[in-house]
Structures are given as C-alpha cells and as structure tokens.
Backbone and ligand atoms as CSV (ligand in chain L), in Angstrom:
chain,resi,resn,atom,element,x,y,z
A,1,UNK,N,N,12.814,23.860,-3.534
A,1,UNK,CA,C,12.511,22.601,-2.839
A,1,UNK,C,C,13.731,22.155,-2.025
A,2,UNK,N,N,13.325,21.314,-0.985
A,2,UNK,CA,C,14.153,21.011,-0.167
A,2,UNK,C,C,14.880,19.191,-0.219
A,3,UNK,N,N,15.932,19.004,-0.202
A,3,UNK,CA,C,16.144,17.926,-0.298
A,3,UNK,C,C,16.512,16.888,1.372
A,4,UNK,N,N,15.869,16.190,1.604
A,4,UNK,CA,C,15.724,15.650,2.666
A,4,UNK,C,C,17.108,14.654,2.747
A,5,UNK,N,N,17.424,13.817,3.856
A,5,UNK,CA,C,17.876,12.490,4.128
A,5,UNK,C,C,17.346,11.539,3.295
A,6,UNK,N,N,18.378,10.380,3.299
A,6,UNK,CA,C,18.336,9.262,2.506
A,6,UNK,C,C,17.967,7.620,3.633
A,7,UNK,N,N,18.891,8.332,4.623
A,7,UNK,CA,C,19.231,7.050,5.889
A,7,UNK,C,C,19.171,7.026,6.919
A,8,UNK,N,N,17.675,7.014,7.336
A,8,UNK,CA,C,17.433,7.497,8.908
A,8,UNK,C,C,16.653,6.652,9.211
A,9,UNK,N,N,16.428,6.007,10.774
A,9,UNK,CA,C,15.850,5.558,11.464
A,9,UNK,C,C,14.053,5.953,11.694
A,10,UNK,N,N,12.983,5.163,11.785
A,10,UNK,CA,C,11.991,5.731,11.349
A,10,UNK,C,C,11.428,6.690,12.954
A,11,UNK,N,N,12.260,6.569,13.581
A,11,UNK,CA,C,11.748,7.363,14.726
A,11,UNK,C,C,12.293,8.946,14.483
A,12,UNK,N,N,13.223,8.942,13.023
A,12,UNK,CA,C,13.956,10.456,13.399
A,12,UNK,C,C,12.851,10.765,12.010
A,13,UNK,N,N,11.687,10.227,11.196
A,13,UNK,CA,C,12.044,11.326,10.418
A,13,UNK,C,C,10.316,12.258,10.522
A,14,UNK,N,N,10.095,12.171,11.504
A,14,UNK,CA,C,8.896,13.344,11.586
A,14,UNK,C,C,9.784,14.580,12.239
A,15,UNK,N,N,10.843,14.727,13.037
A,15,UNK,CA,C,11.365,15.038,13.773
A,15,UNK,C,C,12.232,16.481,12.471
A,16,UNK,N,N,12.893,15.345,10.966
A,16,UNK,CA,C,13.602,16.003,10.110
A,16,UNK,C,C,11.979,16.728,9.486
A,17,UNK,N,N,11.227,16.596,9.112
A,17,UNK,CA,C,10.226,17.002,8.264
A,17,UNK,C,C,10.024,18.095,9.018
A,18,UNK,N,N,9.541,18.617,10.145
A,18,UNK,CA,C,8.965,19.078,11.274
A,18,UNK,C,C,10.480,20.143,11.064
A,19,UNK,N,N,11.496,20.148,11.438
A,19,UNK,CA,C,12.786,20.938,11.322
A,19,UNK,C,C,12.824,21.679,10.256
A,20,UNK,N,N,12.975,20.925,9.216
A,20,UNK,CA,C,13.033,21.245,7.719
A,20,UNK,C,C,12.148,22.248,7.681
A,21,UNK,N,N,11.073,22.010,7.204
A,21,UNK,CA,C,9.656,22.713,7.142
A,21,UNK,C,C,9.551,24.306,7.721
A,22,UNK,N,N,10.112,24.335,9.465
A,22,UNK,CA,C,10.533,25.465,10.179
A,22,UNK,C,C,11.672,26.131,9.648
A,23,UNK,N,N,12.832,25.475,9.330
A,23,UNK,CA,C,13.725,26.497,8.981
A,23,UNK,C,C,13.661,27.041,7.601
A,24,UNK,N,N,12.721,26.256,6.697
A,24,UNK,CA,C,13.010,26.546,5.438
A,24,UNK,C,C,11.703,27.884,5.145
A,25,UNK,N,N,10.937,27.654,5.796
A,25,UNK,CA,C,9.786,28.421,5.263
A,25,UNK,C,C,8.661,27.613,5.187
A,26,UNK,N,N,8.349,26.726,5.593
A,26,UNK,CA,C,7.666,25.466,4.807
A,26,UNK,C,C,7.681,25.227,3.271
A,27,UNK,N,N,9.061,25.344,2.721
A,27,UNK,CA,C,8.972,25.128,1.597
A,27,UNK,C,C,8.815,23.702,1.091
A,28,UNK,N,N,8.462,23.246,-0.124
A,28,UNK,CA,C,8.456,22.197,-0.525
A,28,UNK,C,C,9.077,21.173,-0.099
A,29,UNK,N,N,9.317,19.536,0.211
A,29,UNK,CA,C,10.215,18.832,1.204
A,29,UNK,C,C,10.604,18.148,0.746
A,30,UNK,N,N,11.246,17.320,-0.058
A,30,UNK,CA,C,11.235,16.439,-1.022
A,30,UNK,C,C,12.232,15.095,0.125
A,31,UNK,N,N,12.021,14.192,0.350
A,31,UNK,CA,C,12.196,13.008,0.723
A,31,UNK,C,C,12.665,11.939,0.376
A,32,UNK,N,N,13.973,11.710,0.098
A,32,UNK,CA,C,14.741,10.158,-0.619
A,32,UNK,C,C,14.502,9.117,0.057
A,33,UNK,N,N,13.182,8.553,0.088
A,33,UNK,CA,C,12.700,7.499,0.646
A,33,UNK,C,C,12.597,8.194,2.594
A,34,UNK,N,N,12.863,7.835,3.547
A,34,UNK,CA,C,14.307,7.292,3.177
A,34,UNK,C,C,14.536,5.861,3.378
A,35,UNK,N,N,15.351,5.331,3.063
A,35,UNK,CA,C,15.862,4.113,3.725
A,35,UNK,C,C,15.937,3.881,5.058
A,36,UNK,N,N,14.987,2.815,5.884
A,36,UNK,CA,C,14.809,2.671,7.206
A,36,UNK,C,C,15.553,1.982,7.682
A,37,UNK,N,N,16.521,1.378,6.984
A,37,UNK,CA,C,17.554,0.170,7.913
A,37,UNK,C,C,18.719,0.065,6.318
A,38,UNK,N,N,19.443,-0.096,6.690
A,38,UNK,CA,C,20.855,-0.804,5.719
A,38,UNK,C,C,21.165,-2.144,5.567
A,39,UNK,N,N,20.428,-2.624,6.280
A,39,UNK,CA,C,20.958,-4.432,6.164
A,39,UNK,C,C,20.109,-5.441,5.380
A,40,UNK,N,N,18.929,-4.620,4.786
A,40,UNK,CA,C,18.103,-5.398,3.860
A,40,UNK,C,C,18.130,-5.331,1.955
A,41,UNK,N,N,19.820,-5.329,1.593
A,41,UNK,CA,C,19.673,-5.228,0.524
A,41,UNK,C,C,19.365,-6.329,-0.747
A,42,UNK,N,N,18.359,-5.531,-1.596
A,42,UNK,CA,C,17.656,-6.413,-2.457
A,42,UNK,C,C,16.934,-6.343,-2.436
A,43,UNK,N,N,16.346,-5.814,-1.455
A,43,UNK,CA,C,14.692,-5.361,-0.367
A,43,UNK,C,C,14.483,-3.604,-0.301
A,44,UNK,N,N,15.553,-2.955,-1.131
A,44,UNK,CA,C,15.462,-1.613,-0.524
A,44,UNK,C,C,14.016,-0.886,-0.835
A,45,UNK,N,N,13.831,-1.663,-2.026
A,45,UNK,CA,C,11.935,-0.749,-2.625
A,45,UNK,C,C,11.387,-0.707,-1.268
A,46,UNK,N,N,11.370,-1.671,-0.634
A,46,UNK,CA,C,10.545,-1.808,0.664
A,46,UNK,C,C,10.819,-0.863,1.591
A,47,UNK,N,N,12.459,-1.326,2.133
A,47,UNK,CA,C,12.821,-0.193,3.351
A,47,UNK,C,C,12.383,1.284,3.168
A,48,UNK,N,N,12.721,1.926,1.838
A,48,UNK,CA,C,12.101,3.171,0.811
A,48,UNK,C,C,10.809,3.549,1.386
A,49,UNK,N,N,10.035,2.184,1.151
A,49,UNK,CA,C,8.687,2.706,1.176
A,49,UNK,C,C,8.058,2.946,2.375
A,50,UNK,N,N,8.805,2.125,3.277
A,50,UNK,CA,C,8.408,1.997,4.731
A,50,UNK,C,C,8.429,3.739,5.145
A,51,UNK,N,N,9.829,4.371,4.581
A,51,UNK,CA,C,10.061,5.239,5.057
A,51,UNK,C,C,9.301,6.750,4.328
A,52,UNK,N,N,8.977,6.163,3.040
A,52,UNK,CA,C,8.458,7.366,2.212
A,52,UNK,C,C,6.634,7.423,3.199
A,53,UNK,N,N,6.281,6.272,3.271
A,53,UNK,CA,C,4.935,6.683,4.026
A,53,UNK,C,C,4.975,7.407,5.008
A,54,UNK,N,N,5.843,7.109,5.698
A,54,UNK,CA,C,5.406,7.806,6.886
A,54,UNK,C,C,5.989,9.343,6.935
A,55,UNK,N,N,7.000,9.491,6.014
A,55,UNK,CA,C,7.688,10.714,5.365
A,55,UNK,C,C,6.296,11.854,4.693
A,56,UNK,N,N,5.455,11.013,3.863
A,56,UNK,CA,C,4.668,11.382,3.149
A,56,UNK,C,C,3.209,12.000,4.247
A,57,UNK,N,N,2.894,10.568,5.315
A,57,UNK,CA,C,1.935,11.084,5.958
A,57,UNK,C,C,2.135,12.360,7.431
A,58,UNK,N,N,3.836,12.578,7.726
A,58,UNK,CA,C,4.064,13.372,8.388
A,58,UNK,C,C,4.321,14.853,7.602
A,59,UNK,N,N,3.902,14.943,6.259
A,59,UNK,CA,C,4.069,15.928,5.885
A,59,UNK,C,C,5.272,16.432,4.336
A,60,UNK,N,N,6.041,15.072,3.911
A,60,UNK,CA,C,6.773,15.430,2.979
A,60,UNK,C,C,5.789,15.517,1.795
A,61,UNK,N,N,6.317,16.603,1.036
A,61,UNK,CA,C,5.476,16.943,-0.610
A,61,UNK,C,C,5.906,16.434,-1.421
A,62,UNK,N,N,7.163,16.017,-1.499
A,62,UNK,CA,C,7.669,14.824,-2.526
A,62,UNK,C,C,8.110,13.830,-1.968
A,63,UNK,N,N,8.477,12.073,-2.711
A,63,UNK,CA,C,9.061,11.358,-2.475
A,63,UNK,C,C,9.561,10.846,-3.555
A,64,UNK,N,N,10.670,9.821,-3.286
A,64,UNK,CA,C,11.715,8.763,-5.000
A,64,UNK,C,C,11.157,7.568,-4.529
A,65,UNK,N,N,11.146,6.545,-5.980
A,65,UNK,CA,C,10.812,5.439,-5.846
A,65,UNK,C,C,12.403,5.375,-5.672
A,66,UNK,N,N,12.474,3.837,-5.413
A,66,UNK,CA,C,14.084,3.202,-5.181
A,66,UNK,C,C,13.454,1.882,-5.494
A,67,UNK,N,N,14.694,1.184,-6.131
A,67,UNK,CA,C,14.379,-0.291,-6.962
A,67,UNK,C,C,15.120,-1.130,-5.766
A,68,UNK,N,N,14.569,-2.377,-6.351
A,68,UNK,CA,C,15.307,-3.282,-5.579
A,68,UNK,C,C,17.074,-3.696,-5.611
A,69,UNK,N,N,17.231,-2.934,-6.333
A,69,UNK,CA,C,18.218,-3.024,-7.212
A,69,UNK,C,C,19.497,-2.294,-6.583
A,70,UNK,N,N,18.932,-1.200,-5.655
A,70,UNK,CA,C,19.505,0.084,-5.065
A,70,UNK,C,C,21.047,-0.828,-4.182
A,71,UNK,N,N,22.247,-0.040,-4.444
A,71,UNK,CA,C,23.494,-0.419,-3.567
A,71,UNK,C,C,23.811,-1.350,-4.036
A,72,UNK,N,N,23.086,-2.510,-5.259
A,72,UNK,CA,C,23.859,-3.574,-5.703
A,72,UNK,C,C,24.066,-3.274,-6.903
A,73,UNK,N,N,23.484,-1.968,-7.757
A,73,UNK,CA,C,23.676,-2.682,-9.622
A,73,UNK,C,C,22.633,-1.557,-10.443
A,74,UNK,N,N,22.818,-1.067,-11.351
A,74,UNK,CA,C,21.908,-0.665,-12.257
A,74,UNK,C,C,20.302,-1.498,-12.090
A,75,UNK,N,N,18.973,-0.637,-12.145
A,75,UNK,CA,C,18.070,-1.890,-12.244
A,75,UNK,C,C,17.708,-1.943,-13.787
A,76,UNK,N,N,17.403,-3.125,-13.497
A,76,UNK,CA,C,16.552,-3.521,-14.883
A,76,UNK,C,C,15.096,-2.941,-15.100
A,77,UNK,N,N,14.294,-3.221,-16.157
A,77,UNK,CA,C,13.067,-2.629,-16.114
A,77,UNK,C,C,12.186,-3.237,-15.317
A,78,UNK,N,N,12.117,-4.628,-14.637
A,78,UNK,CA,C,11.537,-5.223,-13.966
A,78,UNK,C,C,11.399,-4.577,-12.701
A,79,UNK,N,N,12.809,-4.389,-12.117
A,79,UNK,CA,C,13.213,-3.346,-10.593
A,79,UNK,C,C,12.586,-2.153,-10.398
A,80,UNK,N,N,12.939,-1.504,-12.040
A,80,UNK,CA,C,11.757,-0.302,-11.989
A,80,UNK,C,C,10.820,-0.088,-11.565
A,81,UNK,N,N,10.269,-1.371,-12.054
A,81,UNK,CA,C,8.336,-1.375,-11.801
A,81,UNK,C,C,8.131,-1.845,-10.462
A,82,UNK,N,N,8.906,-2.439,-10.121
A,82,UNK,CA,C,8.896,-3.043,-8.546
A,82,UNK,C,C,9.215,-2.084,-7.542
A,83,UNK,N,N,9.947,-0.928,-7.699
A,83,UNK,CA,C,10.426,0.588,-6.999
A,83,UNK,C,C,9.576,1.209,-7.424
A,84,UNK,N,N,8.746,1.379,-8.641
A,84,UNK,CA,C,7.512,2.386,-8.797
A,84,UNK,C,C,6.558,2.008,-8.064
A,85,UNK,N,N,6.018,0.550,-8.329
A,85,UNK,CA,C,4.607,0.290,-7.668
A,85,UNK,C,C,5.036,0.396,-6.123
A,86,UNK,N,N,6.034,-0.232,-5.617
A,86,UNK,CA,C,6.057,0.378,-3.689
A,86,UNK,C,C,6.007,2.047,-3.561
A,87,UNK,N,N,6.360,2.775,-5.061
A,87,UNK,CA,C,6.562,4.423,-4.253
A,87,UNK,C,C,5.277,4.163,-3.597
A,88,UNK,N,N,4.373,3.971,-5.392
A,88,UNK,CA,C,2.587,4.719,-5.612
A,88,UNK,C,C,1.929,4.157,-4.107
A,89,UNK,N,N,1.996,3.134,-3.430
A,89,UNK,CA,C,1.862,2.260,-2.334
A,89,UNK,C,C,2.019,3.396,-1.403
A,90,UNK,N,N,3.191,3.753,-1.122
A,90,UNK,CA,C,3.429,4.744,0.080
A,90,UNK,C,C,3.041,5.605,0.259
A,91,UNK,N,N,3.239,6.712,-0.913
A,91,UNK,CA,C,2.427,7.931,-1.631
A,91,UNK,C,C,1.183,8.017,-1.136
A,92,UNK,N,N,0.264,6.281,-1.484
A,92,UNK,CA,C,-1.214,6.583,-1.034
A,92,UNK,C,C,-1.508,6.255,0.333
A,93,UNK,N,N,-1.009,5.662,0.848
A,93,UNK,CA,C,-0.550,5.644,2.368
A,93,UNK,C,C,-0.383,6.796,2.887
A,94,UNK,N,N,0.494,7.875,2.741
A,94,UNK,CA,C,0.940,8.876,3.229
A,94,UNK,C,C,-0.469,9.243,2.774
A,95,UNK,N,N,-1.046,9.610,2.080
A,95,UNK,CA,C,-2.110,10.745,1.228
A,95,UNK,C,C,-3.470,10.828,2.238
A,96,UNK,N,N,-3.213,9.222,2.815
A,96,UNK,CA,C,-4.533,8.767,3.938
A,96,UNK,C,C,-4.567,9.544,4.751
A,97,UNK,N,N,-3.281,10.115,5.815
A,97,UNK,CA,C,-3.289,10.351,6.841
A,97,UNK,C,C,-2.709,12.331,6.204
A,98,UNK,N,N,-1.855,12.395,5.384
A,98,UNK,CA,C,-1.716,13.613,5.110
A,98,UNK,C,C,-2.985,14.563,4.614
A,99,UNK,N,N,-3.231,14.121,3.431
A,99,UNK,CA,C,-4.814,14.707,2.787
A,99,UNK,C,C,-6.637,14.071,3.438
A,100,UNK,N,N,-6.094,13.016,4.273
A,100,UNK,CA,C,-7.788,12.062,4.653
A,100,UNK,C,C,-8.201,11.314,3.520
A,101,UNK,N,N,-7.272,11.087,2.288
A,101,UNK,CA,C,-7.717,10.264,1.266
A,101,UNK,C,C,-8.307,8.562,1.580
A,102,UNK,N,N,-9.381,8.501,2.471
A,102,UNK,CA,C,-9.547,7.219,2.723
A,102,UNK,C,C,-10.840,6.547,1.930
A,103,UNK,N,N,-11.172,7.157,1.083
A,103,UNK,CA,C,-12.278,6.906,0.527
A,103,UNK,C,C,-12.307,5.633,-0.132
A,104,UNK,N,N,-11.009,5.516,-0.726
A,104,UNK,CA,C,-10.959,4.056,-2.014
A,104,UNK,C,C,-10.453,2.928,-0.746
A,105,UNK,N,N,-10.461,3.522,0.336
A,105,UNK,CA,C,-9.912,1.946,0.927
A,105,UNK,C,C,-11.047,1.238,1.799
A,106,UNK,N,N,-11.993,2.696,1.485
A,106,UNK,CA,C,-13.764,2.400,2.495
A,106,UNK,C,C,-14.181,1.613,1.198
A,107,UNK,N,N,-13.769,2.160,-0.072
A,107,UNK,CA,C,-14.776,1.138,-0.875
A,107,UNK,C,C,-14.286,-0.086,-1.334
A,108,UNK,N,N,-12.725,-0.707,-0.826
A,108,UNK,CA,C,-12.136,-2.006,-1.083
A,108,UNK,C,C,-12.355,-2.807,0.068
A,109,UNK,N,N,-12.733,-2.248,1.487
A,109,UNK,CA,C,-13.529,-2.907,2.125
A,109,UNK,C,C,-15.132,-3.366,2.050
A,110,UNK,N,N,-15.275,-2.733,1.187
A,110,UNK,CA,C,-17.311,-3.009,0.885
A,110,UNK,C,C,-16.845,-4.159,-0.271
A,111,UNK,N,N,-16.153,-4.130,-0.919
A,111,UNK,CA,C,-15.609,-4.852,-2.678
A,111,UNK,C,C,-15.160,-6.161,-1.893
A,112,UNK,N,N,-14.853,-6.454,-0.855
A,112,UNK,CA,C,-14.111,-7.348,-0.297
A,112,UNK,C,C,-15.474,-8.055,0.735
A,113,UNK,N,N,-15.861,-7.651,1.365
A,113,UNK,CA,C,-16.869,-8.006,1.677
A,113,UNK,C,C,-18.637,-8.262,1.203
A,114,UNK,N,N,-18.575,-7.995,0.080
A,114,UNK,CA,C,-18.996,-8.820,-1.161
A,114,UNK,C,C,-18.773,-9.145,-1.717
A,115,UNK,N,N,-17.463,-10.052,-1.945
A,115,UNK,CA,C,-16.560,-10.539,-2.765
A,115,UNK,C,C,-16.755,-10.459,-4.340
A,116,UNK,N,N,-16.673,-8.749,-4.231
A,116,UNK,CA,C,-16.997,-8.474,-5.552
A,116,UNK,C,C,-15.318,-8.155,-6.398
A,117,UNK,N,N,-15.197,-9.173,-6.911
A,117,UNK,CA,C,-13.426,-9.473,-7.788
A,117,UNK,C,C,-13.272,-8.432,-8.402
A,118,UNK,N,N,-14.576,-7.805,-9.448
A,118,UNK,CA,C,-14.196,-6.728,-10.781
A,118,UNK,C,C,-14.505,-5.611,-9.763
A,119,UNK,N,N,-14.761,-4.867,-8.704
A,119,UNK,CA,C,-14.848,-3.855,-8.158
A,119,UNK,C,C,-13.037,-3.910,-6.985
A,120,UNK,N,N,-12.861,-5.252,-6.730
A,120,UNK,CA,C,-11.449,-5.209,-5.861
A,120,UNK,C,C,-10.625,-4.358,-6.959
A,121,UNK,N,N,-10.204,-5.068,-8.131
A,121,UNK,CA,C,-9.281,-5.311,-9.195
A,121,UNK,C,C,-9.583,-3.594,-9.692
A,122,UNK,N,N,-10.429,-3.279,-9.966
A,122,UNK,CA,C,-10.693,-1.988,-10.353
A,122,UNK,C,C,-10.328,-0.627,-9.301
A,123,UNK,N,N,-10.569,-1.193,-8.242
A,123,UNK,CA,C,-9.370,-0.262,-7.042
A,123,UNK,C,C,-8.473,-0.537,-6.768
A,124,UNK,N,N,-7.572,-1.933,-7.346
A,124,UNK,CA,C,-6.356,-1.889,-6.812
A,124,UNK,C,C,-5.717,-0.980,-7.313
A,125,UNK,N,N,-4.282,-0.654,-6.711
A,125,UNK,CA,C,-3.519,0.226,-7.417
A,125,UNK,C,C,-2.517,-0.599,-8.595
A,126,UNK,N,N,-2.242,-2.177,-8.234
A,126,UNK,CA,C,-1.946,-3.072,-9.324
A,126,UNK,C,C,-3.036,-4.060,-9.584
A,127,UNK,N,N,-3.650,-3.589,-10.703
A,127,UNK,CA,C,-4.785,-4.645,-11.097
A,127,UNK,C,C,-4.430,-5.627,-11.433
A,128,UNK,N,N,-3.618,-5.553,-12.271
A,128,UNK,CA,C,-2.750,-6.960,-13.130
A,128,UNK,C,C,-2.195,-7.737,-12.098
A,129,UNK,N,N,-1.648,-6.806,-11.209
A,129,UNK,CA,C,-0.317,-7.954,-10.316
A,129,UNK,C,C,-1.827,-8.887,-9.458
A,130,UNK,N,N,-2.748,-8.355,-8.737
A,130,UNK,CA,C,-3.807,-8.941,-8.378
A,130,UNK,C,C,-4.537,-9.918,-9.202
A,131,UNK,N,N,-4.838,-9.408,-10.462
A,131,UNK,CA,C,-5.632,-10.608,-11.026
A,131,UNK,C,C,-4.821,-11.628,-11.579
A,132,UNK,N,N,-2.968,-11.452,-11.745
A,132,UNK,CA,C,-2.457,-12.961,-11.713
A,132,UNK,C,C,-2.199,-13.396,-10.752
A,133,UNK,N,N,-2.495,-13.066,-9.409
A,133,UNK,CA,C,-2.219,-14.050,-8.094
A,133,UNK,C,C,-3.175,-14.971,-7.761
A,134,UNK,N,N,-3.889,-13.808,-8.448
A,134,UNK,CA,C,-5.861,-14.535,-8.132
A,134,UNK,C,C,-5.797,-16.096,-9.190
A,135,UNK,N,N,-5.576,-15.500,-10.262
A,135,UNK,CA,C,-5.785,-16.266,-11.551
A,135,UNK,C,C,-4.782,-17.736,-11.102
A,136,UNK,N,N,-3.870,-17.373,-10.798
A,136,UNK,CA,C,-2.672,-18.387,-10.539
A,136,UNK,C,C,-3.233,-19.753,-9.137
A,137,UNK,N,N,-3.799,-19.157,-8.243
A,137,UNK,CA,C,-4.562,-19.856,-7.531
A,137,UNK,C,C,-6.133,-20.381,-7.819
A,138,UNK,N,N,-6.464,-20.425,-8.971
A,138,UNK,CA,C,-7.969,-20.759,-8.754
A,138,UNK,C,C,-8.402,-21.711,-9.005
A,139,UNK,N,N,-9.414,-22.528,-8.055
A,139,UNK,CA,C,-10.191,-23.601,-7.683
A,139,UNK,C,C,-11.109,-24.103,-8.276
A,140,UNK,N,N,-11.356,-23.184,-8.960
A,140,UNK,CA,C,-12.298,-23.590,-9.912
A,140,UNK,C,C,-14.258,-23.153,-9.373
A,141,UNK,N,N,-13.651,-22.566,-8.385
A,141,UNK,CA,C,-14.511,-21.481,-7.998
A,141,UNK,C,C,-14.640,-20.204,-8.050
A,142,UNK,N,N,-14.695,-19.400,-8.941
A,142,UNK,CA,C,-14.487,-17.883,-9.334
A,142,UNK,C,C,-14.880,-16.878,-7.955
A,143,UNK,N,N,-15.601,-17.262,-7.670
A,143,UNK,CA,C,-15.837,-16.313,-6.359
A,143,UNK,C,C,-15.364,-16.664,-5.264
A,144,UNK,N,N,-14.683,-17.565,-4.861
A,144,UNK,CA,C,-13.930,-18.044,-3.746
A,144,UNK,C,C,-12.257,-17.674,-3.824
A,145,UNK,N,N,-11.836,-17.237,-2.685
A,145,UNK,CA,C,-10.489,-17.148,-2.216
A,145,UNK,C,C,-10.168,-18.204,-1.818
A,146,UNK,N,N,-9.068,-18.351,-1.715
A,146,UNK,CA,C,-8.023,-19.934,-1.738
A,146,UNK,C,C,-7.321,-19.599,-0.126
A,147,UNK,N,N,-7.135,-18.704,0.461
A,147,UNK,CA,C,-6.538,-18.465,1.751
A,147,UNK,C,C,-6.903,-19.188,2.832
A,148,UNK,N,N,-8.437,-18.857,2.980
A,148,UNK,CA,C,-8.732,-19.773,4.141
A,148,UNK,C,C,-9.802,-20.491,3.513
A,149,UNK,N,N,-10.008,-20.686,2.694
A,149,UNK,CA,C,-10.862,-21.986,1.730
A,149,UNK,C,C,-12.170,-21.542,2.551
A,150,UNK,N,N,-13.214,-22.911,2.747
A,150,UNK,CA,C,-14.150,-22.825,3.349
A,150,UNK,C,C,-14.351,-22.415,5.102
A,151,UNK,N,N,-13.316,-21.859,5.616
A,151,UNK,CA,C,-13.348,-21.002,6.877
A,151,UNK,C,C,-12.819,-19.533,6.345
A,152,UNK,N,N,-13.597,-19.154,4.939
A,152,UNK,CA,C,-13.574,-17.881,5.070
A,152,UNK,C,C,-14.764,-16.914,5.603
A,153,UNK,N,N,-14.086,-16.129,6.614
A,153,UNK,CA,C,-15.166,-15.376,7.647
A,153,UNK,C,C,-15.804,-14.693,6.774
A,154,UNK,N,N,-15.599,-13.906,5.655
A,154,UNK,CA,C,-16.665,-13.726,4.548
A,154,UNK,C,C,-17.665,-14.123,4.631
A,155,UNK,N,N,-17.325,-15.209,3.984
A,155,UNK,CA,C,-18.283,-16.106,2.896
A,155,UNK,C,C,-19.518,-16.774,4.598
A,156,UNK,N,N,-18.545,-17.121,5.556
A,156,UNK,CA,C,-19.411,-17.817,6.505
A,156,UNK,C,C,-20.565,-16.485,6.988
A,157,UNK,N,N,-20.009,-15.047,6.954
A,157,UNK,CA,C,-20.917,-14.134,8.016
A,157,UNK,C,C,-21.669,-13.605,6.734
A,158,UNK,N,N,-21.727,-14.013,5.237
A,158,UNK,CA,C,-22.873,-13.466,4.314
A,158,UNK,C,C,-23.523,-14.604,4.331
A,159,UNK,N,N,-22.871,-15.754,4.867
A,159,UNK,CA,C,-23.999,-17.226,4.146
A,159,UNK,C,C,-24.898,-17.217,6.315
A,160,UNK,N,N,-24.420,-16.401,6.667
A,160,UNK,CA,C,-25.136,-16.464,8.478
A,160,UNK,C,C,-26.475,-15.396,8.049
A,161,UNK,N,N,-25.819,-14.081,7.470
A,161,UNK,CA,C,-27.117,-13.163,6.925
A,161,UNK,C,C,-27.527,-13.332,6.053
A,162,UNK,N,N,-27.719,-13.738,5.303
A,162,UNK,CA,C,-28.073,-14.655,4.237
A,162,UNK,C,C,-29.823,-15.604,4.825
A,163,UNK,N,N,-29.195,-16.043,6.086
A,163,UNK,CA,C,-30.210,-17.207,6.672
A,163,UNK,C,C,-31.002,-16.347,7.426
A,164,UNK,N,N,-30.298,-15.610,8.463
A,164,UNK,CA,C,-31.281,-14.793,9.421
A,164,UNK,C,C,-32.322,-14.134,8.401
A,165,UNK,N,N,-32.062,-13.462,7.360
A,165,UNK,CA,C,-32.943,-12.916,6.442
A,165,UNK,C,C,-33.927,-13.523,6.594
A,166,UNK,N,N,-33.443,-14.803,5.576
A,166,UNK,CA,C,-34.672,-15.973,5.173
A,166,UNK,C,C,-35.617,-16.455,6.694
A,167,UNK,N,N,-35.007,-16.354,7.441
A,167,UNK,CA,C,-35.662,-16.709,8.806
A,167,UNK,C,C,-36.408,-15.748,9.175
A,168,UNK,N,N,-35.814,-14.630,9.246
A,168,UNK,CA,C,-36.980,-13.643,9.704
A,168,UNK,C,C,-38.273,-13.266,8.282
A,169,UNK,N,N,-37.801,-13.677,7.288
A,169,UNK,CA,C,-39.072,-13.463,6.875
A,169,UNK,C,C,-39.953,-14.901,6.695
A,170,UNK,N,N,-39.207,-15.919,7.252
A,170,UNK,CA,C,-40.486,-16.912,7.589
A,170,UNK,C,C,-41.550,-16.404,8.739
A,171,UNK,N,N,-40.173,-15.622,9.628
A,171,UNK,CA,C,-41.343,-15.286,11.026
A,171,UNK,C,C,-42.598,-14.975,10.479
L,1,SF4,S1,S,-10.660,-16.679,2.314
L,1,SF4,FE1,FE,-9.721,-15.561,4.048
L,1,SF4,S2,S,-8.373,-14.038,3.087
L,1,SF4,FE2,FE,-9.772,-14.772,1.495
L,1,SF4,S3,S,-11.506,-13.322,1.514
L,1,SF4,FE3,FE,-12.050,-15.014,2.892
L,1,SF4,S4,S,-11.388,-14.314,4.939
L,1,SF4,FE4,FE,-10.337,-13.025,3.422
C-alpha cells in the first residue's frame, strides 16, 4: 500500500491519486485525510474530511479519521468519536461517486419527504446524534421539524396533494 500526503490543497489531490496510482501499479492508495487548509485548528476532523471525500471519490482505497484534537493535544474519547463519525461521513461520500453507492441517500430523500422520523434515524449514519437534536428541539409536535416551523415546504406540498386528491375525487 501506498501512503499518500497529509497537506494539500483540494485542487492538487486528484492530480496525487491519479500519479500515485500510475507509478505504483495501481496499488492500494491509502490517504491521510488530507488536510485541506492549516489555519482551522480544532476543526481538523472537518478539513480531514473535506479532503478524505474527495480523496475517496477520486479513487483513494483507504482513508484516517483525524480528531479534532489533531496539532493541539492527545484526543480524548469524545474527539475520537467526533474524527470517526466525519471519516464514516466522507468514506460514504467518496463511495457515492467512487462505487455509485447512492441508494441510502434515494431512500433518506423518500424518509424525508414523508416525514417518516423512524425510517430518517434508521439511515442515518448517526442515529443517536440525530434523534438528540431532534429530541432537544421538540414542539410538542412529533412529526413536525422546528426549522422552518409552519413554512415547511414539506408539510405545505403533502398538505397541497393531499387536497388535489380529495378534489379530484370530488370531480
Ligand atoms: S421544516 Fe424545513 S428543514 Fe424541516 S423538514 Fe420542513 S422544509 Fe425541511
């Protein structure tokens, strides 16, 4: 396996994958994120991930999580989980455009547009982190989102078909 860059700009790294790949044989590619910028530390899970997707969907076979933690300090177990869940994020990002894995995001758009909660939560890739954001905001309406309250385009374009139905079968 091949060990990639850590700190590159996101315009260079289809460019390293694409190189790599040719000189090595296409052997295996393995990818340290990478880190897309240096000036966001505390934030690196992110910069990481920014860079592992597109690392991932141009073709790398491996990628590292990186904690938030990265350039300042040992992480804690919290950082961990916060550098794991952005890898798995990127990983499936990359997987979309590398493998065509788009299937679970065709069916979190159908889950979302029937604001069906136990079918979202059951495809997220963090169920928990979702159902306490959900839980933490609620109105006391279980099936309602708190974002755009009652101008949610949802709820307004099922409660529009909803009527045309009923209308056309008065016709
Ligand atoms: S309230 Fe807004 S964000 Fe929430 S489901 Fe409706 S359109 Fe989407």
């Amino acid at each position: 396996m091949v060990e990639g860059p850590g700190h590159i700009p996101i315009n260079e790294i289809e460019a390293n994958i694409i190189l790599e790949k040719r000189m090595s044989g296409e052997s295996p590619f393995y990818m340290l994120g990478p880190i897309t910028t240096d000036i966001a530390p505390g934030y690196d899970h992110i910069t990481a991930a920014i860079g592992a997707a597109l690392s991932s969907a141009y073709g790398a076979d491996f990628i590292c999580y990186v904690t938030p933690s990265e350039h300042l300090g040992l992480p804690f177990p919290e950082d961990v989980r916060e550098g794991v869940m952005a890898a798995r994020i990127a990983a499936h990002i990359g997987d979309m455009i590398k493998l065509g894995r788009k299937e679970r995001d065709k069916e979190m758009s159908k889950a979302r547009r029937d604001m069906d909660w136990a079918r979202q939560f059951a495809l997220a890739i963090d169920p928990e982190r979702a159902m306490e954001i959900k839980g933490k905001r609620d109105n006391g309406d279980e099936h309602m989102c708190t974002m755009c309250g009652k101008f949610c385009a949802n709820d307004i374009l099922m409660g529009m078909f909803t009527n045309d139905m009923e209308g056309s079968d008065k016709r």
